[in-house]
C-alpha positions in Angstrom: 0.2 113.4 139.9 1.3 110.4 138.0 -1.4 109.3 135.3 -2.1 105.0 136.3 -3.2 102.6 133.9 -5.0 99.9 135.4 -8.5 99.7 133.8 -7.4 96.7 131.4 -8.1 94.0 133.9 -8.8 91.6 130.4 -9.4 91.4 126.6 -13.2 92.6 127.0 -11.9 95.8 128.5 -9.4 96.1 126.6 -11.1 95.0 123.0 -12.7 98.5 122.7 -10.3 101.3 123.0 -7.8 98.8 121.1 -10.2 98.7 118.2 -10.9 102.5 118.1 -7.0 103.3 118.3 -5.6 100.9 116.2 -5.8 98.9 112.8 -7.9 95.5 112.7 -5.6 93.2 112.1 -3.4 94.5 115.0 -6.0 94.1 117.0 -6.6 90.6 115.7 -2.8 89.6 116.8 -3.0 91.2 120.0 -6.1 88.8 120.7 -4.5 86.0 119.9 -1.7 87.2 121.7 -3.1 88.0 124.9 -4.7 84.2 124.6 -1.7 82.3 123.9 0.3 84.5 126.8 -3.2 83.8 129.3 -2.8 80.0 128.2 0.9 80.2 129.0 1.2 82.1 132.3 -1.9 80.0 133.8 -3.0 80.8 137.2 0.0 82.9 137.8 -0.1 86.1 139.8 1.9 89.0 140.3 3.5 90.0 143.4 0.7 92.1 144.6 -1.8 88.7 143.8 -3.6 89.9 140.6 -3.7 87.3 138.1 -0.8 87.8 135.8 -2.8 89.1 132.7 -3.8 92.0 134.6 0.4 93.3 134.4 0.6 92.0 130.5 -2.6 94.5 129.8 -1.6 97.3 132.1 1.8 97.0 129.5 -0.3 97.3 126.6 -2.7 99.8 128.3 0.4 102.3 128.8 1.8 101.5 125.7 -1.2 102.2 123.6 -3.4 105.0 125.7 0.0 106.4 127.1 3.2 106.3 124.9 0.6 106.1 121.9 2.7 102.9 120.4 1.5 102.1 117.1 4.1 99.4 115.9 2.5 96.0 116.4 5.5 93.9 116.8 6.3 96.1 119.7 2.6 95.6 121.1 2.6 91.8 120.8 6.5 91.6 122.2 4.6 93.5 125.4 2.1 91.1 125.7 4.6 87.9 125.4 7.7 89.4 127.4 7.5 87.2 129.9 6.5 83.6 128.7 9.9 83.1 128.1 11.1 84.3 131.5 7.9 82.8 133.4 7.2 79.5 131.6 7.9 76.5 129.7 7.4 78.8 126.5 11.0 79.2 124.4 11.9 81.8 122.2 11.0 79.5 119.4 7.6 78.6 120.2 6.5 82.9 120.0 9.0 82.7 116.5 6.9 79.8 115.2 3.8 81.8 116.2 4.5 85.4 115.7 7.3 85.8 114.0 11.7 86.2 114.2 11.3 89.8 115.4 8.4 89.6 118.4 10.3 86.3 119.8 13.7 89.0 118.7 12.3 91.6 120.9 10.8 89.4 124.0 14.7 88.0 124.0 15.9 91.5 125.0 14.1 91.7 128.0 13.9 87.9 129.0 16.4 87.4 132.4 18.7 84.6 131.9 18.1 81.4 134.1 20.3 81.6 137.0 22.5 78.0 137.6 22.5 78.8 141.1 20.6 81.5 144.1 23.8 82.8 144.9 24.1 84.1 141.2 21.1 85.6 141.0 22.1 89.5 141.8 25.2 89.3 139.4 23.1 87.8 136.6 20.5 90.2 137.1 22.6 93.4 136.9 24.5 92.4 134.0 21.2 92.0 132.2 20.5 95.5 133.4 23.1 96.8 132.1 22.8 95.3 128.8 19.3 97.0 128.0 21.1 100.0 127.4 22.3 98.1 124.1 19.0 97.3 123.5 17.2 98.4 119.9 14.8 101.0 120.7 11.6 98.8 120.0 12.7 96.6 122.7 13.6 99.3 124.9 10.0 100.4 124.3 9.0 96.8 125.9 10.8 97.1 128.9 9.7 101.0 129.4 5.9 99.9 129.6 6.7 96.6 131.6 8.6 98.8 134.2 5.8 101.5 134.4 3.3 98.8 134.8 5.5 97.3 137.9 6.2 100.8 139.4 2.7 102.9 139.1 1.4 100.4 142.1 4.9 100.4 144.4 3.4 101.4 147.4 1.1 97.6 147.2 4.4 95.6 147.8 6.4 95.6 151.5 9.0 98.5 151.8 11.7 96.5 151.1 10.9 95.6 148.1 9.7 99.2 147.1 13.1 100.8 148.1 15.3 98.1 146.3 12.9 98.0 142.9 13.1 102.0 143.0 16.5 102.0 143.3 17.0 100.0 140.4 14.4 101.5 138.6 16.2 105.3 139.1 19.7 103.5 138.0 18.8 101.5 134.9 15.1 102.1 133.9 14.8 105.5 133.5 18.1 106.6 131.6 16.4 104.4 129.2 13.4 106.1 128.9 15.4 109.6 127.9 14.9 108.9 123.7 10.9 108.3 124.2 9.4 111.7 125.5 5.9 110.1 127.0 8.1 108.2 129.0 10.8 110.8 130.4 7.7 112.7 131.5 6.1 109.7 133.0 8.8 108.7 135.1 9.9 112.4 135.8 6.2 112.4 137.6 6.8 109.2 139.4 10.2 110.3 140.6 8.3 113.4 142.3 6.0 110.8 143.9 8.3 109.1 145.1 11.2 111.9 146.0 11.4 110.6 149.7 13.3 107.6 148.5 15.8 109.9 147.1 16.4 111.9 149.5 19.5 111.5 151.9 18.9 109.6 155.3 
């Protein structure tokens, strides 16, 4: 059974365990963190219709109780990775305010702006491919985005599922291969999800 991580619906839930697991003054960044990306992403919500917090905690939530990352720069870049993508927010603004290598790490996994729709599927697989150049700290951002998309599949319509899976199977989980906690994760939600693999 795959383990889910969705009890950090926001900071007062997630304050606690952050506190007992790691040191303050992560936990101080994180804060302010998890403001400036709330202040950012607005009233936002995901696909499923949760406000968009909810996803950038359920990325720290695996990240911290699951993969049991320590590195901060890697927590805060999991917090921020989409203001870039998502918002008026540039890769300068999270520099100014946290530093070369969170804004560094947030620019791996950012999509590029597409010039046109019809684009849209080539730019996005060429940035999918280029992940797997990707440092292994912002690997480690991508892995807990992607779990935090994929634990909840089955709340989006079957079309979407089968495409995201697919992807996920081609791109996302080679990734995952150097960082134990999440071979094993998605190894479970592979099993879960087994039917999509399966030949028609």
């Amino acid at each position: 059974m795959t383990e889910i991580f969705t009890s950090w619906k926001t900071w007062r839930d997630a304050e606690k365990p952050l506190a007992a697991a790691l040191p303050g003054e992560t936990v101080a960044v994180l804060e302010e963190a998890v403001a400036f990306a709330e202040l950012r992403h607005g009233d936002q919500l995901r696909p499923t219709g949760v406000p968009y917090l909810e996803h950038l905690l359920e990325a720290l939530e695996i990240a911290v109780r699951g993969a049991q990352v320590r590195d901060p720069d890697v927590l805060v870049a999991i917090v921020l990775h989409d203001v870039v993508e998502d918002t008026p927010c540039t890769r300068a603004d999270i520099a100014e305010r946290f530093g070369a290598h969170v804004a560094e790490l947030v620019a791996w996994v950012t999509k590029p702006s597409v010039p046109a729709p019809q684009d849209k599927p080539a730019v996005k697989a060429a940035y999918l491919r280029g992940l797997a150049e990707a440092p292994p700290q912002a690997v480690l951002v991508k892995l807990a985005d992607r779990v935090s998309n994929v634990q909840e599949l089955h709340r989006v319509p079957m079309d979407f599922q089968r495409r995201y899976h697919r992807e996920t199977v081609e791109h996302i989980v080679p990734l995952a291969a150097t960082s134990p906690w999440f071979a094993r994760w998605f190894a479970d939600w592979r099993e879960d999800w087994r039917a999509f693999e399966s030949p028609e």
